[in-house]
N, C-alpha and C positions, 0 to 999 in steps of 0.2 A: 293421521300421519300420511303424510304424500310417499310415492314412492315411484321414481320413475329413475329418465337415463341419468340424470346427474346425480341423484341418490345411490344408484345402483354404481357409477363409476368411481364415484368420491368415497365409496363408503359409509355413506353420512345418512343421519336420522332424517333433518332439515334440509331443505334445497335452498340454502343461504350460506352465501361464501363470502368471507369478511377478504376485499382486494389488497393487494400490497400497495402500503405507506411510508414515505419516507419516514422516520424518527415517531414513527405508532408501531409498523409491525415485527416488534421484538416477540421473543418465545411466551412471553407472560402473555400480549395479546391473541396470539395464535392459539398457546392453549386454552384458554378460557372461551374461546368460540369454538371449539373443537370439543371440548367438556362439555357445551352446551346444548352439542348435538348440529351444530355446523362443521363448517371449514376454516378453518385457520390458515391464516399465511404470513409467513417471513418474510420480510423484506431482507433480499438477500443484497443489494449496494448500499444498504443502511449502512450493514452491519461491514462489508468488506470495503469502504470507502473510509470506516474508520479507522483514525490514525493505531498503530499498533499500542501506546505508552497511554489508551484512553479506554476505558470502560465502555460497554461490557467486554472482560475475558484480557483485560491488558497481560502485554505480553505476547498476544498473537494478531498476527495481522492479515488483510486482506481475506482470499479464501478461506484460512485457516480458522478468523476468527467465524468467520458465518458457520463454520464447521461443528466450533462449541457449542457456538447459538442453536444448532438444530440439534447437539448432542441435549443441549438443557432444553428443549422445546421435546424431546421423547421421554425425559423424567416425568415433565409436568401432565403429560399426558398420554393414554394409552391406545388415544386414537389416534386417526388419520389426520394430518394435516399436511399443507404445501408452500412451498415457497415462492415467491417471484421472481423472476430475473428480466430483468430488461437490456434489450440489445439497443444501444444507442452510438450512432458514428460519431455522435459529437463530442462522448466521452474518451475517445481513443483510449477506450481498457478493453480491447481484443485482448491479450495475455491473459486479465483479470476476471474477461471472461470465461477462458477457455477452461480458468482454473475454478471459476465458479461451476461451469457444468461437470467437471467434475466430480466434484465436491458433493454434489445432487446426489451423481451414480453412487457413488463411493458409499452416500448416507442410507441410500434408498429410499431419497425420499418418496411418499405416495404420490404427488400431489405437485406441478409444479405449473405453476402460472408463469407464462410467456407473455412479453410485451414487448414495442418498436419494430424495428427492422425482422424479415421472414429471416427464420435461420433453420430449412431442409435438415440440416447436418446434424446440429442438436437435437431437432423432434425426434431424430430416428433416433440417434443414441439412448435420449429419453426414453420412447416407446420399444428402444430391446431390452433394456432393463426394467422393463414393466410400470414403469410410470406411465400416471395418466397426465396427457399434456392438455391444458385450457388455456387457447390465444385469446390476447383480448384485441377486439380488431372497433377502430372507428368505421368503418367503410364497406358494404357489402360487400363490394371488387374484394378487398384485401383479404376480408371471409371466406369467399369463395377459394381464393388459393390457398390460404391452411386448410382448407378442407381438404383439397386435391392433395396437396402435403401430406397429408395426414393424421392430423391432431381430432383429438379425441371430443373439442368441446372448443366454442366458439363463444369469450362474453363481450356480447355489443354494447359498445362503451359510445353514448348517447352525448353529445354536446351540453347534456346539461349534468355531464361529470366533474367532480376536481382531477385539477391534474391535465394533462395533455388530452384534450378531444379531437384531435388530427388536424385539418385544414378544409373539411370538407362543409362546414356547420348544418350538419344534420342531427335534429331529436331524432330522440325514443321515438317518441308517437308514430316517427313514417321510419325510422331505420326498424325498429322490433317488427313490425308489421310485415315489413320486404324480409326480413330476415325468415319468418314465421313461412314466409311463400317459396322461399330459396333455398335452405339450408336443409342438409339431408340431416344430417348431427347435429347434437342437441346445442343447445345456447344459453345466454345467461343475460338477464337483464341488469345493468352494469352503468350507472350515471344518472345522478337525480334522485336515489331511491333510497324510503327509509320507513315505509308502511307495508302491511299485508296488503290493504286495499288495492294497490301500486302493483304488487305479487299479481295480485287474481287479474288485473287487467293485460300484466304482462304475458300471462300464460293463455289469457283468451290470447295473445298476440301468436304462441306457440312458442315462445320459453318455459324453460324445463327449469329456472329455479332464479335468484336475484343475488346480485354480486355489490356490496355494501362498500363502503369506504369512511365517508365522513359520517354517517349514522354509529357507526363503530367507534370513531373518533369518543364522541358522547356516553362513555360508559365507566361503568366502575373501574374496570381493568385497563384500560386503556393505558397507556405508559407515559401520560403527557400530562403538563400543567395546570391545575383546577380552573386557572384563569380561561386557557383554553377551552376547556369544556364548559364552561360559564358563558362567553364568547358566542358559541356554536347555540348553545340554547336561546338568547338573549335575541339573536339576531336575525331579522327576517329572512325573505327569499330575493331580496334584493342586496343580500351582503355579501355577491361575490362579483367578479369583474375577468376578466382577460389580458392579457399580460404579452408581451414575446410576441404579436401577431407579424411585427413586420420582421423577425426573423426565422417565420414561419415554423414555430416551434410553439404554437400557442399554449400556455397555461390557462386555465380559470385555479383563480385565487379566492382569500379573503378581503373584500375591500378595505385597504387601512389607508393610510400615510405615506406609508411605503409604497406601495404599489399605486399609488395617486401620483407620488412624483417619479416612478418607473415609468408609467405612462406616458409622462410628461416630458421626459428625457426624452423618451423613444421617439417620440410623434415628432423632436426636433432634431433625432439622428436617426430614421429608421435603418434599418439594416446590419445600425453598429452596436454589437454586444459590450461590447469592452465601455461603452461609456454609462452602462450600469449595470456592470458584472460586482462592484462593489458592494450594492443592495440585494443583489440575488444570491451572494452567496450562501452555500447550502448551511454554513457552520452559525450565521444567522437566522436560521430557521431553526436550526437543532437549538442554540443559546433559549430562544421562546418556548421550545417547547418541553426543554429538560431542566432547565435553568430559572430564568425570570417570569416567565408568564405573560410576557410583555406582546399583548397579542396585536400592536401598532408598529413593531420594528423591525419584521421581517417578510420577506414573500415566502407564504404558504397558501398548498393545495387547498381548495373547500369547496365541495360540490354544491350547487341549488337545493339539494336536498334540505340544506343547512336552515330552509323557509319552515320544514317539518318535523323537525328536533325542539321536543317543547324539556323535556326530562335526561336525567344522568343512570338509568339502571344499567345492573349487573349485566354481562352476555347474556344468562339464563333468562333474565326477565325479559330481555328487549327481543330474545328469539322465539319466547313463548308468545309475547305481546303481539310478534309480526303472525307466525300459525294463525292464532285464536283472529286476527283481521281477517289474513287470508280467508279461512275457512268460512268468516260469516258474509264475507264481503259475496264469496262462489255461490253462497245460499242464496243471498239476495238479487244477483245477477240470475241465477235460473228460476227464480220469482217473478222475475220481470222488471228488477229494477227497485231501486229507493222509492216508499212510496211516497205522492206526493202530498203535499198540505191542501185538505180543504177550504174552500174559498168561502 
């Protein structure tokens, strides 16, 4: 058993925190990594983006429905788990948000992952009502001022993340490292990652625990399409791509069809969203992944990790599977290394 600052502040057995996903991180997934002796997370514009007259919880909308969601996310579980919220200017939901933090205080959640834009005003609200606040930052600079801020925990989200990797294209390999030499508060290794092995190297870097996304995607509980997670096993480390770059909003995606002719659009109108905002949109993503299976006809998140996804277990199995790496991988590191083949 590990036990250190992100153990100690999450409450948590594991120092594995399954990150917020669009159209994955429902209450079912949060609890079942949370059960298993991780961290769980809502994704909390999943759930408040959805239309009111649509599942889950129809009948309430916006904050209210992420409300339910984290009322049924402390049924299913008796532990600690977090939610995400992401601040984004491009959404213009200031209202949606404010109602979202909220909604946080008001639950009590333990646990709550921050992303995009710095928001001072929230942390603190957050951390009076005793939450623990973990930024995730692509960029030491941007690390270093949640730190000064105040946040409790800092997970360095590595370019070879799904989802948004900032503008800076910087890996793991040299961000963990600076991170490991800069940061007084603990960290999380956050993009790319879906082994123990991955763990032990991250914490020689001086991370205190590893932030999961598309490794999670891959499991029993996961809330998503068989196809999907068939998809994610099948396909190597070469099946993701980049998206958005020229309205510097970059995605790394799933390579398909879709995002083949996104690309393609873009490169002959950079700058302009609108001439494939038809293909991006989000209710195309959710149609794939609650719906059809149809893992060719929409732009979706999917990290590199996706090279290291051979299997679909349980949470329990796939957090047990990451420990038991970890731990032998730490053994063979202060051995001196993998031994090598005689010649």
């Amino acid at each position: 058993m590990v036990k250190n600052r992100i153990t100690e502040l999450c409450r948590i057995e594991h120092p594995i925190i399954q990150g917020g996903m669009h159209y994955v991180g429902y209450a079912e997934m949060a609890a079942a990594v949370s059960n298993a002796g991780g961290l769980g997370i809502v994704t909390s514009l999943t759930l408040a983006l959805t239309p009111a007259d649509e599942a889950p919880h129809p009948g309430y909308g916006g904050a209210e429905k992420l409300r339910k969601e984290i009322q049924k996310c402390k049924e299913l579980t008796n532990k600690p788990f977090g939610v995400n919220v992401t601040k984004l200017p491009m959404l213009g939901a200031n209202d949606m948000f404010n109602d979202i933090a909220k909604v946080l205080v008001d639950e009590k959640v333990p646990v709550v992952e921050t992303a995009g834009s710095s928001m001072p005003v929230e942390w603190k609200a957050f951390k009076d009502a005793g939450m623990v606040v973990i930024h995730k930052c692509t960029s030491i600079r941007h690390a270093l001022r949640a730190q000064k801020s105040g946040v409790d925990a800092i997970s360095m989200d590595g370019f070879d993340c799904g989802g948004h990797p900032g503008e800076d294209d910087v890996g793991n390999w040299v961000l963990l490292a600076k991170a490991g030499r800069t940061l007084d508060i603990p960290f999380l290794a956050s993009g790319g990652t879906a082994t123990g092995e991955q763990m032990a190297a991250a914490f020689a870097m001086g991370a205190e625990g590893i932030n999961m996304g598309t490794r999670f995607m891959a499991t029993v509980e996961a809330p998503i399409h068989p196809n999907v997670k068939r998809a994610l096993v099948e396909t190597d480390e070469r099946g993701t791509h980049h998206v958005y770059r020229s309205f510097s909003n970059t995605e790394r995606v799933f390579r398909n069809k879709t995002t083949e002719k996104v690309n393609e659009i873009e490169a002959a109108n950079p700058g302009d969203f609108s001439k494939v905002a038809h293909l991006a949109r989000g209710i195309n993503y959710k149609k794939s992944f609650q719906e059809t299976g149809d893992v060719e006809s929409s732009v979706w998140s999917c990290g590199q990790s996706i090279g290291l996804i051979d299997d679909v277990p349980t949470c329990q199995q796939l957090i047990q599977n990451i420990m038991t790496e970890f731990n032998k991988a730490a053994s063979r590191v202060a051995a001196g290394g993998r031994p090598t083949a005689k010649l």
